[in-house]
DOKOL-804819 format. One line per 3 residues: number of its first residue (from 1); their letters; for each residue x, y, z of N, C-alpha, C, O. Coordinates in pm, whole numbers, plus 50000, padded with zeros to 5 digits. Example, Ala and Ser with C-alpha at 12.3 -4.5 7.8 and 13.67 -1.06 7.14 Angstrom:
<nodes>
1) as) 51319:49431:50780:51230:49550:50780:51320:49670:50780:51424:49668:50846 ~ 51285:49775:50708:51367:49894:50714:51290:50003:50787:51341:50114:50804
</nodes>
This chain:
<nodes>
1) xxx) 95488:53974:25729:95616:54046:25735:95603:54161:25834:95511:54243:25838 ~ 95703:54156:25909:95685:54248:26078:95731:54381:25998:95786:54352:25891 ~ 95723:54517:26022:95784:54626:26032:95927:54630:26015:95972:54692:25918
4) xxx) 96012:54569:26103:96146:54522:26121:96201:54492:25970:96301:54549:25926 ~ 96124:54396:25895:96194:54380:25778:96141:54423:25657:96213:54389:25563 ~ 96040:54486:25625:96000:54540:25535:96088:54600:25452:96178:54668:25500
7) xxx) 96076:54584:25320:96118:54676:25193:96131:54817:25252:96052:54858:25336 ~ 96231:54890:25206:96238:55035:25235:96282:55097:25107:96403:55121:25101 ~ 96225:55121:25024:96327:55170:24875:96265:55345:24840:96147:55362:24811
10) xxx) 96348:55447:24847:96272:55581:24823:96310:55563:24653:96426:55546:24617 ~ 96240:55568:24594:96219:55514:24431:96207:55697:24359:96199:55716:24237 ~ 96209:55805:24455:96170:55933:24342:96337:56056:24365:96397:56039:24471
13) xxx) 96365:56106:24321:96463:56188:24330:96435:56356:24315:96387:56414:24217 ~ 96479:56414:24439:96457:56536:24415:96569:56635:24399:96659:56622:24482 ~ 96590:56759:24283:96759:56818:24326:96735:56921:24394:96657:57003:24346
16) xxx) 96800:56950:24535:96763:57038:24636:96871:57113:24639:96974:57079:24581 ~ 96860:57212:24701:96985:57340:24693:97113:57256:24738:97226:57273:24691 ~ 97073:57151:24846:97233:57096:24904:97257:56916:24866:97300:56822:24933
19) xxx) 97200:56931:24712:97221:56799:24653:97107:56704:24630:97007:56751:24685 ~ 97081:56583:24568:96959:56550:24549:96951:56461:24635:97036:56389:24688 ~ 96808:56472:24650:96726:56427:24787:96605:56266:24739:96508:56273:24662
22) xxx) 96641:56172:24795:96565:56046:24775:96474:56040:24835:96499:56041:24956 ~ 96344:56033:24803:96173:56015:24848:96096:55915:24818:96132:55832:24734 ~ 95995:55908:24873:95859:55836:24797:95705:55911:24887:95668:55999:24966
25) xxx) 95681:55851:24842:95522:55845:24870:95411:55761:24893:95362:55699:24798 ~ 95360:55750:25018:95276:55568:25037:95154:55665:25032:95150:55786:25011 ~ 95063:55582:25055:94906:55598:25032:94848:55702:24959:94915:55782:24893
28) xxx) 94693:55704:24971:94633:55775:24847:94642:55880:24796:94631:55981:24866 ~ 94660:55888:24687:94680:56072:24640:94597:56133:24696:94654:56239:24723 ~ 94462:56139:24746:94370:56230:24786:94347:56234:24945:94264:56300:25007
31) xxx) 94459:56133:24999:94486:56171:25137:94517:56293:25188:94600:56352:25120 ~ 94483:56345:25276:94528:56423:25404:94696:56404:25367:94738:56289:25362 ~ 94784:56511:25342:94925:56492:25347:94983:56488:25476:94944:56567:25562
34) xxx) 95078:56399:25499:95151:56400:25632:95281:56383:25575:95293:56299:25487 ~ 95409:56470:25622:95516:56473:25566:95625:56424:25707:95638:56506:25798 ~ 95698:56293:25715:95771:56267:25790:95948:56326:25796:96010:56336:25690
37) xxx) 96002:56355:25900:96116:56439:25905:96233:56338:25992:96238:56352:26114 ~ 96293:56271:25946:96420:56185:26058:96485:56292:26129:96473:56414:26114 ~ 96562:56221:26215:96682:56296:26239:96818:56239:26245:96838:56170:26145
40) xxx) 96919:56242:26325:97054:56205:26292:97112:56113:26424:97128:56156:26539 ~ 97136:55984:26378:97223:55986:26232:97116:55842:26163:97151:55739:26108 ~ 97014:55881:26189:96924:55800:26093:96887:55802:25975:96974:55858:25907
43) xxx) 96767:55757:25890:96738:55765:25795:96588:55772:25763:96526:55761:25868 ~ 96523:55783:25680:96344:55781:25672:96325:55597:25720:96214:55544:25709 ~ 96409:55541:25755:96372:55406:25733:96350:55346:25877:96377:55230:25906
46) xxx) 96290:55454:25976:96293:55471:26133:96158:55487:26098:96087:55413:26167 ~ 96098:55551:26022:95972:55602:26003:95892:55478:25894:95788:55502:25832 ~ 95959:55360:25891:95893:55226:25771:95765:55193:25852:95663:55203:25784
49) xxx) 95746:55158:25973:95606:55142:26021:95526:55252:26018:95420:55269:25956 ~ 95588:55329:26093:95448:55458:26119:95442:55508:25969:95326:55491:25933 ~ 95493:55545:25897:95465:55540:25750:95360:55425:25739:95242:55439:25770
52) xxx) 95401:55342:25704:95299:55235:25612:95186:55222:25732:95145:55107:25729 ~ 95134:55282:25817:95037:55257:25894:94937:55392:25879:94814:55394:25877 ~ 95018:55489:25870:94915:55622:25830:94900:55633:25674:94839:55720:25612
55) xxx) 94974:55518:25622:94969:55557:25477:94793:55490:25446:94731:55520:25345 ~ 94740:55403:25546:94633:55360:25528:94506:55478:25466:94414:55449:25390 ~ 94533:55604:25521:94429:55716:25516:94513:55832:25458:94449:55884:25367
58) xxx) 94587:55868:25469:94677:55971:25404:94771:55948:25304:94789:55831:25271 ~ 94866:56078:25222:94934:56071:25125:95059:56099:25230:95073:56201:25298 ~ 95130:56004:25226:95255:56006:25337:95395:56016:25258:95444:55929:25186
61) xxx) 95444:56136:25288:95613:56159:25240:95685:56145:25297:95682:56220:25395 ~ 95805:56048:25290:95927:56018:25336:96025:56030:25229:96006:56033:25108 ~ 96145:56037:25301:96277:56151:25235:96401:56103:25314:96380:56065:25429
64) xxx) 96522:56101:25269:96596:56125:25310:96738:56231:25331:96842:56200:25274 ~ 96733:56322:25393:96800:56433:25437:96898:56399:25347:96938:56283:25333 ~ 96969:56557:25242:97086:56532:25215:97153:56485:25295:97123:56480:25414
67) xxx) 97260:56440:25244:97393:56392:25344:97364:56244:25432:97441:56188:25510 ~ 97252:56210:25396:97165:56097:25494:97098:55977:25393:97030:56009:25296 ~ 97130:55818:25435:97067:55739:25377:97093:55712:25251:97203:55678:25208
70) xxx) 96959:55734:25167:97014:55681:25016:97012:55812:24941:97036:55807:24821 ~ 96979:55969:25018:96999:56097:24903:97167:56139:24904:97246:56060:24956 ~ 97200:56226:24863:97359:56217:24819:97427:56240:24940:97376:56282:25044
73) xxx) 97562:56206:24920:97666:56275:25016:97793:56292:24925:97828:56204:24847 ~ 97874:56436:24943:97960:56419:24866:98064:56515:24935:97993:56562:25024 ~ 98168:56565:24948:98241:56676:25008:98201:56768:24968:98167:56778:24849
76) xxx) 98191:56887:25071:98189:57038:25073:98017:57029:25076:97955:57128:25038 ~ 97955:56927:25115:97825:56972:25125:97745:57060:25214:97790:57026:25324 ~ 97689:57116:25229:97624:57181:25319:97481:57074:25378:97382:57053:25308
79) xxx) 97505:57006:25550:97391:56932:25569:97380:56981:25704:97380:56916:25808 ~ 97366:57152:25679:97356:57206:25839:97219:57159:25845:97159:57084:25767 ~ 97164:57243:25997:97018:57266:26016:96992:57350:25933:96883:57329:25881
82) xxx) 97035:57424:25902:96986:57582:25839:96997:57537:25714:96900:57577:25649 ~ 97104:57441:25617:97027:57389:25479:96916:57281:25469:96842:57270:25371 ~ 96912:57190:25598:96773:57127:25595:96660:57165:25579:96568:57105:25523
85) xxx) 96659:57306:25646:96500:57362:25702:96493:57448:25520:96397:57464:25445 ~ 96574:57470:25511:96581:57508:25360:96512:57400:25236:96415:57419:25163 ~ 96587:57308:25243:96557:57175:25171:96433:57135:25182:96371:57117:25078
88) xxx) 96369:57113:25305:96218:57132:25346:96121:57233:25306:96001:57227:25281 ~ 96192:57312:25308:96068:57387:25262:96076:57331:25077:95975:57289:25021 ~ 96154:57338:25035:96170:57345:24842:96066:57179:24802:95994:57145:24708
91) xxx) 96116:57105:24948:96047:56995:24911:95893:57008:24933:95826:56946:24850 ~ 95830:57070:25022:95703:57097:25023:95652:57220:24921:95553:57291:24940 ~ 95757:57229:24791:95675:57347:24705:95705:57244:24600:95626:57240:24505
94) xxx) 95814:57155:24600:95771:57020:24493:95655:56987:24515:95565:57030:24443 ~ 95635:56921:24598:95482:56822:24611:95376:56888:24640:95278:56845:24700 ~ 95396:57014:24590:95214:57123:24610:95176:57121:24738:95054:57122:24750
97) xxx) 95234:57120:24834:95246:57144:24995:95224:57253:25035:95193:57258:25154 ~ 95230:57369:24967:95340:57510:24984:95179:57607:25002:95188:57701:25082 ~ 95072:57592:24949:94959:57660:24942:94861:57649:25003:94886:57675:25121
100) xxx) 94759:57624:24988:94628:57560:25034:94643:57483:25094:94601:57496:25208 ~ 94719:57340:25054:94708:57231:25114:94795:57221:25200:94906:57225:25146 ~ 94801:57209:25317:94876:57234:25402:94927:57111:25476:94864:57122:25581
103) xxx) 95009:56992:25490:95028:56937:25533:95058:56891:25677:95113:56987:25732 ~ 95047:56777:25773:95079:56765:25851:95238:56733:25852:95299:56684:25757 ~ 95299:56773:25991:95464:56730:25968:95487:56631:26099:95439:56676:26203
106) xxx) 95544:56521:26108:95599:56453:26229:95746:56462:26166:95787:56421:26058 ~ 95804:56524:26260:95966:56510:26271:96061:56457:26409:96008:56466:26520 ~ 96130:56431:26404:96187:56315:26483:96339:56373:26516:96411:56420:26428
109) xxx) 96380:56361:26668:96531:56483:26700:96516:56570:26606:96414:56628:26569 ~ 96648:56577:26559:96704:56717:26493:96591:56776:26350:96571:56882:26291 ~ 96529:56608:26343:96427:56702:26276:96345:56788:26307:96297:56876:26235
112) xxx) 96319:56761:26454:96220:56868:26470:96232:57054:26462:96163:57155:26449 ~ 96391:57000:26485:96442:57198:26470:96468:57219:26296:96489:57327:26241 ~ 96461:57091:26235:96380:57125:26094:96303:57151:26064:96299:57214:25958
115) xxx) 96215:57128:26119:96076:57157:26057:96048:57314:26105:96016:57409:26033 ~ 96072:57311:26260:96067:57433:26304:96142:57546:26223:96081:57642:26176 ~ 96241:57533:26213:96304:57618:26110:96211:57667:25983:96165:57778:25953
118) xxx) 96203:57555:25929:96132:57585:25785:96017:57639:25819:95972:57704:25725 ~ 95935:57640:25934:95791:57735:25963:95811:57811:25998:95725:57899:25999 ~ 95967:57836:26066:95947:57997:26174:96031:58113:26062:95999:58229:26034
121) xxx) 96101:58064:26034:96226:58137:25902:96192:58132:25762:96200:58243:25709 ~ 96159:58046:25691:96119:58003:25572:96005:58030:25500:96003:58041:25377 ~ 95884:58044:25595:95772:58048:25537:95680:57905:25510:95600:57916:25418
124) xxx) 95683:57781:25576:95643:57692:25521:95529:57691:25653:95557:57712:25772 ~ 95399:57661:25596:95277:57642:25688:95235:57452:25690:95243:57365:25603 ~ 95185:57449:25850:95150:57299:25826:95031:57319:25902:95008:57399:25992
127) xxx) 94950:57218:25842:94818:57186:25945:94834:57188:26108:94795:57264:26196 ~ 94915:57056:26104:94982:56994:26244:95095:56993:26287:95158:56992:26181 ~ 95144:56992:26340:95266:56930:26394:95306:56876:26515:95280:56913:26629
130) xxx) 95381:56771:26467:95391:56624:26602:95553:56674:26577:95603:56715:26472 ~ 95613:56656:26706:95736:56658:26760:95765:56558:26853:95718:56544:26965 ~ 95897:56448:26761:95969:56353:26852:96066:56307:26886:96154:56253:26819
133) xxx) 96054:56332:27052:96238:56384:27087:96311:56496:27011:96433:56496:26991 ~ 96227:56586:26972:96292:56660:26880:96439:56765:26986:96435:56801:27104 ~ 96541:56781:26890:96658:56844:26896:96568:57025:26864:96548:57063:26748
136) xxx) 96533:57097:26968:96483:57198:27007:96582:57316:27101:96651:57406:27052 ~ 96565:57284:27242:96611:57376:27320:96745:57323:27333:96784:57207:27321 ~ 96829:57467:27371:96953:57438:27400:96979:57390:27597:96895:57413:27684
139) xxx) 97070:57344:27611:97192:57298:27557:97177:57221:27489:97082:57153:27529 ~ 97228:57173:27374:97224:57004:27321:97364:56955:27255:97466:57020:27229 ~ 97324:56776:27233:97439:56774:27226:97485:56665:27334:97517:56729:27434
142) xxx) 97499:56543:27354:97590:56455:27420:97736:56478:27355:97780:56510:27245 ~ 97796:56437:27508:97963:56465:27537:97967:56334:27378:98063:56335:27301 ~ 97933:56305:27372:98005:56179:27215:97990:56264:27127:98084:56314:27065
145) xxx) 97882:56290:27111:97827:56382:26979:97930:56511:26974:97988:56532:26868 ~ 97954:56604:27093:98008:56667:27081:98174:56666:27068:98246:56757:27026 ~ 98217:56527:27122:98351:56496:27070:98377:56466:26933:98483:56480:26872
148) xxx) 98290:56433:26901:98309:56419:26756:98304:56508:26649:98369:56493:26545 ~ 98218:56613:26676:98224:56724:26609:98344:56798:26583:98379:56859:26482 ~ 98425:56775:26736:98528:56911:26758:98621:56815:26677:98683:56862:26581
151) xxx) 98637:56667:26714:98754:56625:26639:98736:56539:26508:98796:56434:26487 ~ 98629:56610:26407:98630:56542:26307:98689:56482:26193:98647:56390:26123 ~ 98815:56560:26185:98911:56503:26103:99006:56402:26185:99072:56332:26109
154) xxx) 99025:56383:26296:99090:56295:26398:99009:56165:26340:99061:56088:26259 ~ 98879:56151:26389:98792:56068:26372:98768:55979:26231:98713:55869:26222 ~ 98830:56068:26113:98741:56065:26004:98840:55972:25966:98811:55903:25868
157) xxx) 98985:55944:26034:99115:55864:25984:99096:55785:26078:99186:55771:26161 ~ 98979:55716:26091:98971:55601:26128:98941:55448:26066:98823:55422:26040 ~ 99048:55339:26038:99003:55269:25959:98882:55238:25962:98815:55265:26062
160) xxx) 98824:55174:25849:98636:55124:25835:98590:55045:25923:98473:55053:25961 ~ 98700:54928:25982:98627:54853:26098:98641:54896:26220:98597:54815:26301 ~ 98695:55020:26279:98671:55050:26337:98588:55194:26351:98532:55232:26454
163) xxx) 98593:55263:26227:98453:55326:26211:98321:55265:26269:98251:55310:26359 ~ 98301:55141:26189:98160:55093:26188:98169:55023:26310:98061:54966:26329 ~ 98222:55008:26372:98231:55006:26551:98160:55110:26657:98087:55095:26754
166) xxx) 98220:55230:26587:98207:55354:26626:98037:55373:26661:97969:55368:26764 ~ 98009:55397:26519:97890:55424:26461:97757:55309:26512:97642:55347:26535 ~ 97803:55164:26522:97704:55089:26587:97657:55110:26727:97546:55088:26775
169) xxx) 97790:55168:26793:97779:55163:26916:97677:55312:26914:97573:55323:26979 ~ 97721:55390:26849:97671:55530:26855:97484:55527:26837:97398:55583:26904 ~ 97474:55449:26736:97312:55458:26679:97272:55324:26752:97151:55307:26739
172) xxx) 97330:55225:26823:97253:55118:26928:97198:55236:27040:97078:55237:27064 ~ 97267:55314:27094:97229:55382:27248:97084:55423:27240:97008:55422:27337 ~ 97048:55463:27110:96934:55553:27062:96840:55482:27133:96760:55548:27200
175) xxx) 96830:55346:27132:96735:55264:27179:96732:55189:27305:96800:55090:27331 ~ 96648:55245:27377:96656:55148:27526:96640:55010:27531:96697:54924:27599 ~ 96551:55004:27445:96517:54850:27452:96634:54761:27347:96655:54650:27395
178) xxx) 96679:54777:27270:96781:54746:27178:96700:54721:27085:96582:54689:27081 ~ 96843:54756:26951:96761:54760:26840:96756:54592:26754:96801:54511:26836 ~ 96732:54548:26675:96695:54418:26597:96870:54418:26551:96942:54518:26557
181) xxx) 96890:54355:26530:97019:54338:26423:96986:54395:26263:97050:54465:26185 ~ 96873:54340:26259:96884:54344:26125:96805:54531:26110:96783:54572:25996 ~ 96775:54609:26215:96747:54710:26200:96870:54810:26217:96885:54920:26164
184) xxx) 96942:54752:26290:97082:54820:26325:97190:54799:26224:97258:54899:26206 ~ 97226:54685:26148:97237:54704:26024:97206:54806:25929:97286:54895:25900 ~ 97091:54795:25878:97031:54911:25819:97090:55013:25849:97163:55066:25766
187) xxx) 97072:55069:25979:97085:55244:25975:97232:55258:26001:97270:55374:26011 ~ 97328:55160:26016:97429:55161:25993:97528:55157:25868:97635:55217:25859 ~ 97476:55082:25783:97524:55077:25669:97549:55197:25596:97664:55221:25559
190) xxx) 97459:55272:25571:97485:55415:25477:97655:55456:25548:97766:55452:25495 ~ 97620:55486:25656:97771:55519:25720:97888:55476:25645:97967:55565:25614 ~ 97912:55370:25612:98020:55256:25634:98040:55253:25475:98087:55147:25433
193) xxx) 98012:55354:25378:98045:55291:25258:98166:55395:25215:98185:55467:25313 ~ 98244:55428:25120:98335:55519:25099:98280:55670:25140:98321:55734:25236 ~ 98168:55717:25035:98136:55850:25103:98074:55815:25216:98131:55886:25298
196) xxx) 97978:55740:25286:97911:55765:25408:98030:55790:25510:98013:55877:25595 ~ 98161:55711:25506:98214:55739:25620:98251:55883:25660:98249:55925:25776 ~ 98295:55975:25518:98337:56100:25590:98154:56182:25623:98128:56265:25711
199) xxx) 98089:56143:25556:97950:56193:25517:97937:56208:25719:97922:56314:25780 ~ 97949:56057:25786:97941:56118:25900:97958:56186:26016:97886:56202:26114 ~ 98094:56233:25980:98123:56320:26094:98121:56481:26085:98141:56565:26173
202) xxx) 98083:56495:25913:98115:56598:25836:97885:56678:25858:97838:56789:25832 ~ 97820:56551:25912:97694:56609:25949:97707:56627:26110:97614:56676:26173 ~ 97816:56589:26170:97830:56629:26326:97909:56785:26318:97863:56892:26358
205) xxx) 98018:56764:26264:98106:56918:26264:98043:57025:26232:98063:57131:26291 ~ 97941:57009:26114:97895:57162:26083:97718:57172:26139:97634:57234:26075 ~ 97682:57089:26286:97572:57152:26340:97637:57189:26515:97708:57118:26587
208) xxx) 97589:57301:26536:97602:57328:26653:97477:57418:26760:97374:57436:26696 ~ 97473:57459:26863:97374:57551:26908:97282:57666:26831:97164:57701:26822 ~ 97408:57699:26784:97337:57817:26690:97215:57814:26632:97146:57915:26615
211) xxx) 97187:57712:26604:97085:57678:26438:96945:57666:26543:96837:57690:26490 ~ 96947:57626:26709:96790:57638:26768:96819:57763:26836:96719:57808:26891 ~ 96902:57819:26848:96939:57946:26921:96856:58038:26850:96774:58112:26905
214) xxx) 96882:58033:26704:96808:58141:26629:96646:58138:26665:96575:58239:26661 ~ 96597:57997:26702:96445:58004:26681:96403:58013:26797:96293:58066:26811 ~ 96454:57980:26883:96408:57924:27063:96309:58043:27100:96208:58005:27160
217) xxx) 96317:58167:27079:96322:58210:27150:96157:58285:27063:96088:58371:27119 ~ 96134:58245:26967:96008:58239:26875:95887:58119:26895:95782:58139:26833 ~ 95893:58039:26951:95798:57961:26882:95718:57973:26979:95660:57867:27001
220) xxx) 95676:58091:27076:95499:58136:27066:95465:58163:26971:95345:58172:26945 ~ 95544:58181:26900:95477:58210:26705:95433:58121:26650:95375:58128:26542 ~ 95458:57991:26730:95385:57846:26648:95240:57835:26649:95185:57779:26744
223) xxx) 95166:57888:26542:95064:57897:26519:94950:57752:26523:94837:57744:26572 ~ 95040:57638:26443:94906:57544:26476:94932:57454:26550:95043:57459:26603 ~ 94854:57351:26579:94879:57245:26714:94962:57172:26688:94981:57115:26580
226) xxx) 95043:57162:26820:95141:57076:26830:95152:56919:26884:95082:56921:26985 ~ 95182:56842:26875:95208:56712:27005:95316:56702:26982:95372:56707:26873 ~ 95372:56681:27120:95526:56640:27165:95521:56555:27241:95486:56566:27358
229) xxx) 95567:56423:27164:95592:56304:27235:95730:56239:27292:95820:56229:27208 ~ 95754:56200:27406:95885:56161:27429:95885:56024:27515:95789:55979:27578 ~ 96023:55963:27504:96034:55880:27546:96065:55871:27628:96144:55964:27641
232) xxx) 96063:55795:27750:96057:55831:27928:96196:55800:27963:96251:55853:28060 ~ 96283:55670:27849:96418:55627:27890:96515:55695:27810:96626:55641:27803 ~ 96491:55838:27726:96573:55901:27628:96717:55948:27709:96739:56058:27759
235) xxx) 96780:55866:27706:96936:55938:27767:97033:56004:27655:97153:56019:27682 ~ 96965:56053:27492:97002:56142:27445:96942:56302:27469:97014:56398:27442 ~ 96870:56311:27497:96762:56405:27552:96643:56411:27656:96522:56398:27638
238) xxx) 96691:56425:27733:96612:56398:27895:96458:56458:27869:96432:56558:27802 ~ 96358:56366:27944:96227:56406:27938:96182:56524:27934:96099:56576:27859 ~ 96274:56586:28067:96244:56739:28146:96233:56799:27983:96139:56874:27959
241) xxx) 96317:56769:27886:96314:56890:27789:96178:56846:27711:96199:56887:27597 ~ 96089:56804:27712:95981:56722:27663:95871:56866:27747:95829:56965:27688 ~ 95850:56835:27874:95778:56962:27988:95808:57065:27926:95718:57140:27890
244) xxx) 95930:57094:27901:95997:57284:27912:95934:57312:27743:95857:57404:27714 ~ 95988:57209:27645:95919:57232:27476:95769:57248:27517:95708:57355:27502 ~ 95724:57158:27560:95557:57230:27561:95515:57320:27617:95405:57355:27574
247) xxx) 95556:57382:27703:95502:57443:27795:95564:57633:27705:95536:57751:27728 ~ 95635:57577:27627:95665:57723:27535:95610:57699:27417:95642:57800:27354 ~ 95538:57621:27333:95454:57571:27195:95322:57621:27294:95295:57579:27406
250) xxx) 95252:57723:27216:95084:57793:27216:94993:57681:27229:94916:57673:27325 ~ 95000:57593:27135:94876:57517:27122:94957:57332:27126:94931:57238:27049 ~ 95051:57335:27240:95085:57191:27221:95044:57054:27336:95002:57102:27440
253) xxx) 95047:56931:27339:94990:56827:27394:95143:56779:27433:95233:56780:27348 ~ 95163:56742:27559:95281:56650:27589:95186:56485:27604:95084:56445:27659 ~ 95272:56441:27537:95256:56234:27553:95363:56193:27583:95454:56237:27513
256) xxx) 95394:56117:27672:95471:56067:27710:95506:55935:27701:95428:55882:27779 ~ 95592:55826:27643:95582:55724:27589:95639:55640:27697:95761:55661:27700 ~ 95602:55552:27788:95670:55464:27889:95782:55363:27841:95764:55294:27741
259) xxx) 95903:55357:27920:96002:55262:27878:96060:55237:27710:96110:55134:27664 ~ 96033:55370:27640:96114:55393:27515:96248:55511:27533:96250:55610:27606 ~ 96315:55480:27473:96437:55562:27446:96389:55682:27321:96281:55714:27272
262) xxx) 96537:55728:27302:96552:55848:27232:96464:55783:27065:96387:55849:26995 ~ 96511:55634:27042:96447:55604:26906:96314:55575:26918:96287:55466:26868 ~ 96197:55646:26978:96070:55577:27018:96018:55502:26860:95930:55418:26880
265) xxx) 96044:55511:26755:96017:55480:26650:96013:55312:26662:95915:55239:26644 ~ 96159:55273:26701:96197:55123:26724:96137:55093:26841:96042:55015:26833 ~ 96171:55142:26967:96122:55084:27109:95986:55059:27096:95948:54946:27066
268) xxx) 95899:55159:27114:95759:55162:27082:95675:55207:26994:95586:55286:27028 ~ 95690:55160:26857:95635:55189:26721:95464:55156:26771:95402:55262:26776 ~ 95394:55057:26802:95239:55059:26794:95214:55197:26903:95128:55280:26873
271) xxx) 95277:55209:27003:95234:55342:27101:95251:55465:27039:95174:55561:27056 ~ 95328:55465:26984:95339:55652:26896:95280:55629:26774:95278:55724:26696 ~ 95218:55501:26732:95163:55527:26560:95022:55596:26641:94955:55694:26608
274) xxx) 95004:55488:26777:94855:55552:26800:94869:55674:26838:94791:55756:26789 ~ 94965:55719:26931:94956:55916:26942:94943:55974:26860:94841:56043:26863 ~ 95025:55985:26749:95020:56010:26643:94896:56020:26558:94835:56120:26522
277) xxx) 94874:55897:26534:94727:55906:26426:94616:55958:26523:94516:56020:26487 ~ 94643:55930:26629:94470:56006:26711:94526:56175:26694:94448:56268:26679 ~ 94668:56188:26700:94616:56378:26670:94613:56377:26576:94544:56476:26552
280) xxx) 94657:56306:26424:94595:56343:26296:94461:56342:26287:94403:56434:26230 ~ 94408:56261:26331:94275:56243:26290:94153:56355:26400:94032:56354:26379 ~ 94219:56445:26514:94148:56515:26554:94149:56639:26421:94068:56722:26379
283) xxx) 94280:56597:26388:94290:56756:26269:94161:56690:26141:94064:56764:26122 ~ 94165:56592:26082:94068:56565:26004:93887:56582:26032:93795:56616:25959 ~ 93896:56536:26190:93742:56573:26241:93737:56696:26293:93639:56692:26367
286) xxx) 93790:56817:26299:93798:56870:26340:93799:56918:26516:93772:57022:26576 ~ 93842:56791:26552:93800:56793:26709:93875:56880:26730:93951:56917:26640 ~ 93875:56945:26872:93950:57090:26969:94056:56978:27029:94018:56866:27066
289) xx) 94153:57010:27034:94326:56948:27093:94373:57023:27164:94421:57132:27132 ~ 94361:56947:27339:94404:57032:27416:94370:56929:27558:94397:56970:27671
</nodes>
């Protein structure tokens, strides 16, 4: 059974300040923690390979963002950046994250100005941190993304088949190489059900600049090592911003992923599990990263 179709079920429930949050946990309890972060308008189910591949040696957490996937969506929620990086942190003082044990984080777009958030504002410490394609420096924001924000209630009175029109077309681009059907399905579906449909335009309207504006201008404060990996065909976020993020992260590695798009997860899943696990595992041997 390929990656592509694997079981995806988050089987644990957490209640977080902005509603309850769906998780699990693959490999050994006495693993090395590595805590995975999506971004939008995906789900943890971008992260089903590189999960079950680091789950070989580590205790691996996947989640899905309020407002996202299978954790809640409901009106009047709050699924800014600024309640994510919140939510993140509460979830790493659930799972004994919060102290000593310090986990590694890979977050993915807008996750990454989650995670960042929750370390630079919040208080949450990690071993490592891997950044991909992360939603960081400003400007951001494609002309779609941003039409949709401004006209979300326009949008939101759109019948369902042509919603889920919308939305396929929107989460196909992610990927240069195209995505599987039956993977594009998937991350489409949450969308398309009574609450997912307003669920998605209602996580476009209430994020804007602001939320990396606050941090941008901090993270020489990023204390432990970074890798920032990107994809060379990302026409949601151009490489150049891949150079400019590292070159302001203290202790970070640029990788560069050939002929993947913005979803390097789908395009090239065996090339970023290996970036990936070779900087986890410098953090486990303690090798110098640089």
């Amino acid at each position: 059974m390929t990656p592509t179709h694997v079981d995806w079920t988050l089987d644990q429930t957490f209640a977080s300040s902005s509603g309850a949050v769906r998780w699990a946990a693959l490999g050994p309890e006495d693993g090395a923690p590595v805590v995975l972060v999506h971004g939008t308008p995906f789900s943890s189910y971008v992260w089903r390979g590189v999960a079950r591949a680091l789950a070989r040696d580590h205790r691996v957490y996947v989640w899905d963002l309020p407002g996202y996937g299978a954790s809640e969506m409901r009106a009047g929620q709050d699924v800014s950046l600024a309640a994510q990086g919140r939510v993140l942190t509460e979830l790493l003082a659930h799972w004994g994250l919060d102290g000593e044990r310090r986990p590694a984080v890979v977050a993915h777009d807008f996750g990454g100005c989650v995670a960042l958030r929750a370390l630079l504002l919040h208080g949450a410490r990690y071993a490592r941190l891997a950044l991909v394609d992360p939603v960081a420096l400003a400007p951001w924001g494609s002309p779609a993304y941003r039409l949709l924000g401004a006209h979300a209630e326009v949008f939101g009175q759109l019948p369902p088949a042509l919603h889920e029109a919308l939305v396929r077309e929107y989460v196909g681009s992610a990927s240069h190489r195209g995505l599987h059907p039956a993977v594009l399905d998937r991350l489409v579906a949450p969308w398309c059900t009574e609450a997912g449909r307003p669920a998605f335009y209602r996580q476009i309207e209430q994020n804007d600049q602001r939320f990396t504006d606050e941090i941008q201008g901090r993270y020489g404060e990023v204390e432990p090592p970074v890798l920032v990996c990107w994809g060379t065909e990302d026409t949601w976020i151009p490489v150049a911003r891949g150079h400019q993020l590292a070159a302001l992260l203290p202790r970070a590695e640029l990788r560069l992923i050939e002929g993947a798009g913005h979803l390097v997860q789908e395009d090239a899943p065996a090339e970023l599990t290996g970036e990936v696990g070779r900087f986890l595992s410098a953090g486990l041997s303690g090798a110098h990263w640089r």
